[in-house]
N, C-alpha and C positions, 0 to 999 in steps of 0.2 A: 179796366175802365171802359165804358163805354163809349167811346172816341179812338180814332186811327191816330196812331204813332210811327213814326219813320226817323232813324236813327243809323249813322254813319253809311254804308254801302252797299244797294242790295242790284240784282239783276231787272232788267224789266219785267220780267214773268215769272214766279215762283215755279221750285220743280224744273229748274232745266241749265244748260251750262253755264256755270258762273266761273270766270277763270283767275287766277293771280298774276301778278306780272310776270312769274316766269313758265305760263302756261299751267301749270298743275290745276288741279280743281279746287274751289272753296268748298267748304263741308256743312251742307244744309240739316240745321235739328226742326222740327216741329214742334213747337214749346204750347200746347194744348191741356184742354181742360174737357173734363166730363164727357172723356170717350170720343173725341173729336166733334162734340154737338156743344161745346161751350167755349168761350174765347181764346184764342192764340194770335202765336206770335210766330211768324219764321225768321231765323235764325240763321247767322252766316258765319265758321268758323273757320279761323286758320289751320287747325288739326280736328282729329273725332274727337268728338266730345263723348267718346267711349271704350275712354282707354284706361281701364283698372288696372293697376299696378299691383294691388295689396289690399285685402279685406283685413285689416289688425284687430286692434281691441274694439269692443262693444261694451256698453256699461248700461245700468236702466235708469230713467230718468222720470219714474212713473210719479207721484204725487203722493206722499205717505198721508192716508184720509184719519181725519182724528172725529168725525161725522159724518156718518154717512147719509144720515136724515135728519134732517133739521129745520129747526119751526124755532129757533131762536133768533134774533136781531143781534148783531153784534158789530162792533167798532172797533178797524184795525187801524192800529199805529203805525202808517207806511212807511214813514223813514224812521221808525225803529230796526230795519231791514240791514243788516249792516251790508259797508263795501265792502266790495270783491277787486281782486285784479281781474279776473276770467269773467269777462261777457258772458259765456252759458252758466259757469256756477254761480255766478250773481243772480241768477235769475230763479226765482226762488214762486211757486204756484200756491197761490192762498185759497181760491173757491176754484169748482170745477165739476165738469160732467161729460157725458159724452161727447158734445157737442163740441165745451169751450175749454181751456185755461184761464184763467186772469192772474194776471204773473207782476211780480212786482223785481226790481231790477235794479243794482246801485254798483255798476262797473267802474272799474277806474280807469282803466288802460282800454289800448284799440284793440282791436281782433288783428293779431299780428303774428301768428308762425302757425294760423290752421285758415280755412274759409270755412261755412257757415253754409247749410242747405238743411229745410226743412222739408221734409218729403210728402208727409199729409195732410199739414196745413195753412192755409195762409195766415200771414202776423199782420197785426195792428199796431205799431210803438207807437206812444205818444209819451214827446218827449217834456218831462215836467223840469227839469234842470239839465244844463250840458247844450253844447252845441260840437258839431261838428260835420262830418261828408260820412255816406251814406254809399260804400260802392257794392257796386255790383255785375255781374256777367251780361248785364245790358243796359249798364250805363250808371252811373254818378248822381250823388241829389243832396245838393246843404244844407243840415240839416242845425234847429234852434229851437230855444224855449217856447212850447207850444204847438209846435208842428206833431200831426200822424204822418207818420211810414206805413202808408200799404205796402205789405212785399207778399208777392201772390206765392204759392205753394210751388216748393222746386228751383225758385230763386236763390244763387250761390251768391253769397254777401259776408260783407265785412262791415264794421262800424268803427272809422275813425275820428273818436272821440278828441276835442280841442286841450281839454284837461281831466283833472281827478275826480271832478264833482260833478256827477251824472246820475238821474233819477228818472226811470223807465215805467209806464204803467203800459204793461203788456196784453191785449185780446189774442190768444191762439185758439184762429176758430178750423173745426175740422169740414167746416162749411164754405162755401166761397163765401167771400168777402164784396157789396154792389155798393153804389150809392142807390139811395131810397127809390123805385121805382114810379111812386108819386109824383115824385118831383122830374119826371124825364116824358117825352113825348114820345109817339110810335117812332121816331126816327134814331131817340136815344138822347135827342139832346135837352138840355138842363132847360126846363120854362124861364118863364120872366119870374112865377112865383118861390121859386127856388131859393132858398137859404147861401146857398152859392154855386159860381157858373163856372165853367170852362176855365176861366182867366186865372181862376183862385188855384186850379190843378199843379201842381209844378212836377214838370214829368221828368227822366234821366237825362241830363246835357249834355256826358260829355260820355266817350267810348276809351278804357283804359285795354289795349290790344298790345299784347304780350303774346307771340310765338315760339315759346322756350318748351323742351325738354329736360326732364329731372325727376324732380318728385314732391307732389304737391298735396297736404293733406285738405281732408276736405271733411269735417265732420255732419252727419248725416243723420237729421230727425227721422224716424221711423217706427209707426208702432211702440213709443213708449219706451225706445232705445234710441242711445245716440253713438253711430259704427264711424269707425274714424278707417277713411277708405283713402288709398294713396293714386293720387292717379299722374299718367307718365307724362302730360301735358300742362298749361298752365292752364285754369279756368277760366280765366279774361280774357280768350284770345277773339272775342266777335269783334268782325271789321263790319259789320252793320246789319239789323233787322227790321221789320216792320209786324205791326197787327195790331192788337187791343189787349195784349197778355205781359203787363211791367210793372214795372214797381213805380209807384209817384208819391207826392208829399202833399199835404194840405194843412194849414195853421189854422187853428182854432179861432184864431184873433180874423179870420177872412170870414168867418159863419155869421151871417146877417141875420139877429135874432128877429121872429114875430112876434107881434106885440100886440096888443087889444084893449076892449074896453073893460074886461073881467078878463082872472086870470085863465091863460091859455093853458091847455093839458101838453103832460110830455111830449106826444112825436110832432109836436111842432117843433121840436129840439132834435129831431130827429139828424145825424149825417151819415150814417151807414146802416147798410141790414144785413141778416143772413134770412134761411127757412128757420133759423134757429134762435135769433137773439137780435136786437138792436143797439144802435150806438147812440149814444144823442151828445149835445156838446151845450150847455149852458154857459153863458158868456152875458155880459156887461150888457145892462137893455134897460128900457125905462120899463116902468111901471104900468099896470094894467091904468087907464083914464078914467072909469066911471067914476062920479062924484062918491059913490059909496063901497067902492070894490075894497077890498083884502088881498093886499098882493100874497101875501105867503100863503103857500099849495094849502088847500081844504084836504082833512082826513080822505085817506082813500084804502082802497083794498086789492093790493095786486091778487087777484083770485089766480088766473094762470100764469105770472113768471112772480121770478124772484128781481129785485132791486138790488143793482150795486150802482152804489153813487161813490167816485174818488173825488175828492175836493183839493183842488188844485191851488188857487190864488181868489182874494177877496174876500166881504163879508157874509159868508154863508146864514142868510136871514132866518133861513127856517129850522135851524138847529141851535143848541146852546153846548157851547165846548168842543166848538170845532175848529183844528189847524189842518194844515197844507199838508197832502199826502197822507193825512186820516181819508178810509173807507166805510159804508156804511153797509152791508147788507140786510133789507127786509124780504122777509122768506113769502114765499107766495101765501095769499090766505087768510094775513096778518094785515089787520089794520095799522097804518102809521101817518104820523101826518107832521105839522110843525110841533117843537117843544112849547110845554108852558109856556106864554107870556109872545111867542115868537109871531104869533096872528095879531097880539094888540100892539105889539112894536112895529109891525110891519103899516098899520093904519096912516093914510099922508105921505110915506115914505113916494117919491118919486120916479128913484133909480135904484138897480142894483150894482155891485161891481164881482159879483162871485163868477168865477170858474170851476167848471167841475165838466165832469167826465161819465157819463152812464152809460150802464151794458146789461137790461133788462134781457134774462131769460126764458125761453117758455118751457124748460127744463128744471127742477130742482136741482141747487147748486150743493156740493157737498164740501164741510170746512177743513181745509189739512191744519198737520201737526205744523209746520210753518205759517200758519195764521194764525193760531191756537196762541203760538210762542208771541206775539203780537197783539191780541184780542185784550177788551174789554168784555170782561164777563157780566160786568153788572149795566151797560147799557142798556137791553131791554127796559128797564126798572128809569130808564131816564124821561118816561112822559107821568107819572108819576108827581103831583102836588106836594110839593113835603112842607 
């Protein structure tokens, strides 16, 4: 994030004697990004936070592709997805490219006898069902229906889930993860015109500091493999950090939509970006005001990215036969616009109340066998007069 964070106990000056009450030293990590010329965090542990114990199993975790080029339109049934006990095998990759995953996820249970570290990329959860806390090796965050979890790359986390019924729509981008650059000033902080400011951010509270010896697994994204590595220490042992490198939560329901006199185009919906793909967040908003406007989107033609739209809650105007947790992808190239009838139905209308979720690539996306298992095949064929 682009904003200072300071979290339980640090020295006055980074880089020099920090001590514990019985003298000994605390143990300074650098928690960095892009070669030390991108955001961080310093770190303050009770033990090294480099103590392998055990490199065990490794397993691949890579996405079995069922297209690898594609120029079809298709419509997945997201809570067709069955649950899972296990947080990672629940988590199942529908589209994907170099760049990203789009991951769909229906855990039952918390992250309870391993911890959780992704090594290359940062995640985006956004939680469609479930409520619960969100811990992590710098710090805690509550997490509920409609909230994102940024959790940046190299963050060891757990997710404990409140119950059974938990619905994840997952961004894993191998890109960093900003809020929109538009919307921040030379200084970094969020304008007046901004969709949302500082106050909306909700950053980690509270520091879970555990200085135990044992043996702690920790399984570890890397490379398309996940290495389940034992280490001799506990991994929550920080007694406090400071910098711009953490994990923080943002709710959907906080995104102050733009509005106008004709309809606005996408990145006014914009609330995250990469070099590689956008986020945008469509939420409940009046309607465009001209005496003669058409609220529902005019045909258009993503020439360089692809559309995926996940539809979250409300009445998605511009489509016909869509429920909660259906995704749409249109492939770059491909004209698509509202279904039949969905422009003259929309004529008068007001307000909307749909939520939805978009992650516009500038990458072709490719479809796994896991969305394949999922997909409407005859979608395409749905703008279509019959």
């Amino acid at each position: 994030m682009p904003f200072y964070h300071t979290l339980g106990k640090i020295p006055h000056k980074r880089h020099t004697i920090f001590r514990k009450p019985d003298g000994s030293l605390y143990y300074e990590q650098l928690f960095g990004t892009i070669g030390f010329d991108g955001m961080y965090s310093n770190i303050y542990h009770e033990q090294r936070p480099t103590q392998v114990k055990e490199i065990k199993d490794s397993y691949d975790v890579r996405p079995k592709i069922a297209t690898e080029k594609n120029i079809q339109s298709y419509r997945l049934k997201g809570f067709q997805i069955k649950p899972e006990t296990d947080y990672l095998k629940s988590r199942k990759v529908v589209l994907t490219n170099s760049d990203v995953d789009i991951t769909l996820a229906a855990p039952q249970r918390s992250t309870e006898d391993y911890f959780y570290k992704n090594a290359d990329s940062d995640e985006l959860l956004f939680i469609h069902k479930g409520s619960g806390k969100l811990r992590t090796h710098l710090g805690n965050i509550d997490f509920k229906y409609g909230d994102y979890l940024m959790i940046p790359r190299g963050t060891i986390y757990k997710l404990d889930f409140n119950d059974e019924n938990n619905r994840l729509f997952i961004v894993e981008s191998r890109r960093p993860i900003y809020t929109p650059k538009r919307y921040r000033n030379y200084f970094g902080q969020l304008l007046e015109h901004s969709p949302f400011c500082e106050r909306d951010i909700r950053r980690p509270y509270e520091l879970e500091t555990n200085n135990e010896n044992g043996e702690f697994l920790i399984k570890i994204k890397k490379q398309g493999k996940i290495f389940d590595m034992v280490y001799a220490s506990h991994p929550f042992d920080v007694v406090g950090y400071d910098g711009y490198n953490y994990p923080y939560a943002f709710s959907i329901h906080d995104f102050e939509p733009i509005t106008g006199r004709i309809h606005q185009p996408p990145p006014v919906h914009q609330t995250f970006e990469t070099d590689a793909f956008v986020v945008c967040s469509f939420v409940p908003r009046l309607y465009d005001y001209h005496p003669e406007s058409i609220p529902a989107p005019y045909n258009h033609s993503n020439i360089d990215s692809d559309e995926v739209l996940y539809y979250v809650d409300g009445d998605f105007m511009s489509r016909n036969d869509i429920e909660e947790g259906h995704i749409s992808l249109h492939p770059a190239g491909i004209p698509h616009g509202p279904h039949p009838g969905a422009a003259e139905r929309s004529i008068g209308k007001t307000k909307t109340d749909e939520l939805a979720v978009m992650v516009d690539t500038f990458k072709p996306l490719m479809v796994t066998k896991d969305a394949m298992d999922i997909a409407d095949g005859a979608y395409y064929k749905s703008w279509l007069d019959h």
